[in-house]
N, C-alpha and C positions, 0 to 999 in steps of 0.2 A: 780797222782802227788801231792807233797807237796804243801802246800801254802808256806812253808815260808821253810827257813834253819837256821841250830845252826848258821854257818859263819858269818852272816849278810849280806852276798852278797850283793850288788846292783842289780839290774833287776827285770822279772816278779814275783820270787821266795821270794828276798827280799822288796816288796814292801810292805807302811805302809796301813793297812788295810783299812782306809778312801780310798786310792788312789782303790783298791781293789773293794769295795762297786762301784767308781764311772765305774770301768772299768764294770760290771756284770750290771749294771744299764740301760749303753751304748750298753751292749752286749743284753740284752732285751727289749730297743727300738730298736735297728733294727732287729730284731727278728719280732717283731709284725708288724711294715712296712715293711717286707720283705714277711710275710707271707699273708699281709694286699696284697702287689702289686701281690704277684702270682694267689692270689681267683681275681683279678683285670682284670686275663686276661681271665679266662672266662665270666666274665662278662662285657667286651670292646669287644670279640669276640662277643658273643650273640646277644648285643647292635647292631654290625655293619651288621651284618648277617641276623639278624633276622628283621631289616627294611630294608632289600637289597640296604641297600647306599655300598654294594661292594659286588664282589663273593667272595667264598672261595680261590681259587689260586690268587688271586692278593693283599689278604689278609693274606696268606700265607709270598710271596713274600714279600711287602711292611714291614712286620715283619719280617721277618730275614735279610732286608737290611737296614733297619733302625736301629735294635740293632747291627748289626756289624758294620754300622759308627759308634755308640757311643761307640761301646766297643773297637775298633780301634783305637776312637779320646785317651779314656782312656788310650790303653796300651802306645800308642805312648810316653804319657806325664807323664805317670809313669813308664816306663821302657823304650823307646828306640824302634828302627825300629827290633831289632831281637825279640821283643814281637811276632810281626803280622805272625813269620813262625813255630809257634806253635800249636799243635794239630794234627789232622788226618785226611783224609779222610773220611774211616771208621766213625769215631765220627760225622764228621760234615752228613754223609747222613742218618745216626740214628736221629741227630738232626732233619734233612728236614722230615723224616718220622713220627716224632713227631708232627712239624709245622702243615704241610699236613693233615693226620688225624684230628687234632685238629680243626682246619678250617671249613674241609668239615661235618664233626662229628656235629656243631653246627649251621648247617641248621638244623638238628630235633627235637636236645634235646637242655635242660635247661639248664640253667648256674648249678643248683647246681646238677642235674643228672651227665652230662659229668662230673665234676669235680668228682664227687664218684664213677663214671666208672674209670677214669681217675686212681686215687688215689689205689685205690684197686689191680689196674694191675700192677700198678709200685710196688709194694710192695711185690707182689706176685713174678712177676718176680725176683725181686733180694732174695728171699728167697727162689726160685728153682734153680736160679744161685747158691746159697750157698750149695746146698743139692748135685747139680750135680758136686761139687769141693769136696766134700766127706767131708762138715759139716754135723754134727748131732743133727738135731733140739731138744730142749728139746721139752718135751711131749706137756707142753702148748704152744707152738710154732706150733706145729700142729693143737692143738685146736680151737686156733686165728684162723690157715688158716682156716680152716675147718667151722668158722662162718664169715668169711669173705667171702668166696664163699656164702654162704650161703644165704645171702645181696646180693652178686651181682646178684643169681638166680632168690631171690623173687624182687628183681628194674627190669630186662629183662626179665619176664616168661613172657608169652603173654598174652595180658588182654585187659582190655577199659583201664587202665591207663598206660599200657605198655609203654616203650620209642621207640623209630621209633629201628628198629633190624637193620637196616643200619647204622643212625646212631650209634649206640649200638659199632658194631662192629669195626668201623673207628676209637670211641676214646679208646676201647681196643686195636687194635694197637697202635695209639699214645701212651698208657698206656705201652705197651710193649715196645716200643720203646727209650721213657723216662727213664724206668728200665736200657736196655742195656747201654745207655747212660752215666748214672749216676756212673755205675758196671766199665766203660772204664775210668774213672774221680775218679775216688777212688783213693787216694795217688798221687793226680797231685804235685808237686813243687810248681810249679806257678796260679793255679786254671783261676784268670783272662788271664792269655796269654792263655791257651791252651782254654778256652771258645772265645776268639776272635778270636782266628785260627779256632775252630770249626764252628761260625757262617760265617765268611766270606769262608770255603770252603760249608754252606750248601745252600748260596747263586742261585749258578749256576743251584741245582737242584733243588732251587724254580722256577727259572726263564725258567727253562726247560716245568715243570706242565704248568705254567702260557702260554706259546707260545703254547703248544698243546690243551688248553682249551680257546687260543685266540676269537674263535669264541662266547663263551659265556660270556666272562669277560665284565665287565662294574663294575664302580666305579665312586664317587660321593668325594668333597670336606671333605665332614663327613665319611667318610667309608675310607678314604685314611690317615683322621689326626687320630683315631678310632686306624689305624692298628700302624703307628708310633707311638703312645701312648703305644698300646701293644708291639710294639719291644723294642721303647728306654726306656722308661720308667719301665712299670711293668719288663719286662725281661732283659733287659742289666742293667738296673741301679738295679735291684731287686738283679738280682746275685752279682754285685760285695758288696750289701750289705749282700747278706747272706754269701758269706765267709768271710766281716768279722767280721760277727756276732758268727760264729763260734769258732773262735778265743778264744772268751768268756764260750764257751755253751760245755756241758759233751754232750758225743755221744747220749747216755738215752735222754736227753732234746732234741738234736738236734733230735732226733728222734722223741719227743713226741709232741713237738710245729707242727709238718708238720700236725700233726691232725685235726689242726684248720682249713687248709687251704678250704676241702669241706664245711666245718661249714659257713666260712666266705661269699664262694661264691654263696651259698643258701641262706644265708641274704642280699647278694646285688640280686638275679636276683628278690627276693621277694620286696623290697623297693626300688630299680632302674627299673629294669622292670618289674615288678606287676603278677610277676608268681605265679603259685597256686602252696601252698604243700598241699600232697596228702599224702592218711594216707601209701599207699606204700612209697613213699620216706622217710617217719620218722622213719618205720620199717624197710628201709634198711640202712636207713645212720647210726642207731646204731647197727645192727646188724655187717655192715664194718668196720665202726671206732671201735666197741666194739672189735673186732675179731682181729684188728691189734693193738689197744693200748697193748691186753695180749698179741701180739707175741714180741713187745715191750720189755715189762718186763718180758715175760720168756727168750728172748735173753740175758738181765740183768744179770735177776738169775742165767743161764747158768755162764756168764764168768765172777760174782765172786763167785761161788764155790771154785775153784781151790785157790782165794784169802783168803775164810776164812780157807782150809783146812790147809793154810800153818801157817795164823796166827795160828790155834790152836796147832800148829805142834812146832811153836815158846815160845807157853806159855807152849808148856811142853816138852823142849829139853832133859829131861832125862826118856821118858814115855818108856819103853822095847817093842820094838817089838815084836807083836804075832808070835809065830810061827806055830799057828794053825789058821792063819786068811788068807782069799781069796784075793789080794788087787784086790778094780774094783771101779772107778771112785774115787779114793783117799779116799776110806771107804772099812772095812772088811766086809767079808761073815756072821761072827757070831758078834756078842755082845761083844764090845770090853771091857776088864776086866784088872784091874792092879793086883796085889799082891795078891794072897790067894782069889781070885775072885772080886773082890771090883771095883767098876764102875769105868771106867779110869778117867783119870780126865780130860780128853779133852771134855770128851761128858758131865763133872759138869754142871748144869744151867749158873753159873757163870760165868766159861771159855768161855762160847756160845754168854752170852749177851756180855762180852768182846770184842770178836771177831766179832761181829756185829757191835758194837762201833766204832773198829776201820776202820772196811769197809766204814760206813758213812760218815767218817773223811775223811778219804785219797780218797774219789769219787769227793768231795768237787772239782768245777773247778775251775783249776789257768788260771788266766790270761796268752797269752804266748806274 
């Protein structure tokens, strides 16, 4: 989208580039506290778990009714009571499955293991969700995956420094769960209503876990304020700041800032809770992060191809079509030639870096 128009419009389009600057400013501080609150909740899980000042399921619980008051008190006062009958089912018990896992998952492991468990599965999953909708990954999109497993095999092969395979497993559901989640929340209207319909229907099946693990739950003043911290805080107030931080941020960024987030939470369980890194977890958190930042930017590459093919298609509206060329992915079989053989002029140096130019220009995020 354009930053600006010929018209002079008034609104996001016509705005004076100071105002511009302060909106993208705005849009990356809460970017970095939103990213800052999510590495927050495995490391408040950890925290609360890992001194047993609460179980898993009442910590579960205590988290998902805690961020639906707050994200309830929000929609109320920002939209009105037909906020609260939004969302699904479906979503909200994807959600509890997320929750759940997450919890029980961090009786074994680290703040910054689970979160690289965590990270790697959601990502995966919505790039097998894409494949099984009959997208066609570019090459290095495979690549990425392909070293992104890679990472997650040598974090879980079995060892002395191996992660508990229990736990392992529980935050790769959670990680799975997340994906589907996030895959059913794609193209919401209202992003906050339908999260506050999500969490208040995944309530019940917290509260379900929690009665059947009655006999072992116990909780403490610190493991109970711990979990509220993780509902209302890191998670209800986290999301309504990342969409709308969104607002501000190109898909590529919104995409490549979430990177940060196992980074972040390895630096707090290391200087909050005095966890050891271990030369396995340095070789896989870059082997993970490495493997999805290129599927990152080969997703990129992929969809503006189709953008520079056109510009180039623009800067030469009188170029004669081949008739002895293959068309397949918006390029010929043979070596595209103009007059008397002579190099076309789309594929000039010039015309290239042109149309590179203007790709860079128009990715430029507008405010909306």
């Amino acid at each position: 989208m354009n930053e600006a128009t010929s018209s002079g419009r008034s609104g996001p389009k016509g705005r004076h580039p100071l105002d511009k600057q302060k909106v993208q400013r705005g849009a990356w501080f809460l970017t970095a506290a939103t990213m800052t609150a999510f590495a927050a909740n495995s490391v408040l899980c950890r925290m609360a778990l890992g001194s047993a000042a609460v179980d898993p399921a009442s910590f579960a619980a205590v988290r998902l009714a805690s961020g639906a008051a707050t994200l309830a008190a929000l929609s109320l006062f920002l939209r009105g009571r037909h906020a609260l009958g939004a969302g699904s089912w479906l979503s909200g018990f994807q959600l509890f499955l997320y929750a759940a896992g997450f919890s029980f998952a961090y009786l074994s492991l680290s703040a910054g293991t689970g979160a690289l468990i965590l990270f790697g599965l959601v990502q995966t999953t919505m790039l097998l969700s894409g494949l099984r909708k009959g997208e066609r990954p570019h090459p290095l999109q495979w690549a990425g995956l392909a070293i992104a497993f890679t990472g997650l095999i040598c974090l879980v092969f079995p060892g002395v420094a191996a992660p508990s395979p229990a736990g392992s497993l529980l935050m790769a559901l959670a990680g799975i769960a997340w994906g589907l989640y996030s895959l059913r929340g794609r193209g919401a209207k209202d992003p906050v209503s339908q999260t506050t319909g999500n969490f208040l229907r995944a309530v019940p099946f917290a509260l379900l876990i929690w009665a059947v693990e009655a006999q072992s739950t116990h909780s403490s003043p610190k493991g109970i304020l711990l979990a509220v911290l993780s509902g209302s805080l890191t998670s209800g107030i986290g999301y309504v700041m990342w969409y709308t931080a969104l607002r501000g941020l190109s898909s590529k960024r919104a995409a490549s800032v979430q990177l940060s987030v196992p980074v972040i939470a390895s630096f707090g369980g290391v200087f909050v809770l005095s966890e050891a890194v271990t030369p396995r977890l340095l070789i896989a958190s870059f082997l993970i992060l490495g493997g999805v930042a290129l599927t990152v930017i080969a997703k990129e590459l992929k969809s503006e191809a189709p953008q520079l093919a056109g510009i180039l298609r623009k800067e030469n509206p009188s170029s004669p079509s081949s008739s002895h060329s293959v068309p397949m992915c918006g390029m010929s079989s043979s070596r595209p030639t103009g007059p008397a053989g002579a190099l076309h002029p789309a594929v000039k140096p010039a015309n290239i870096l042109a149309g590179l130019r203007a790709i860079i220009s128009t990715r430029r995020p507008s405010p909306r």
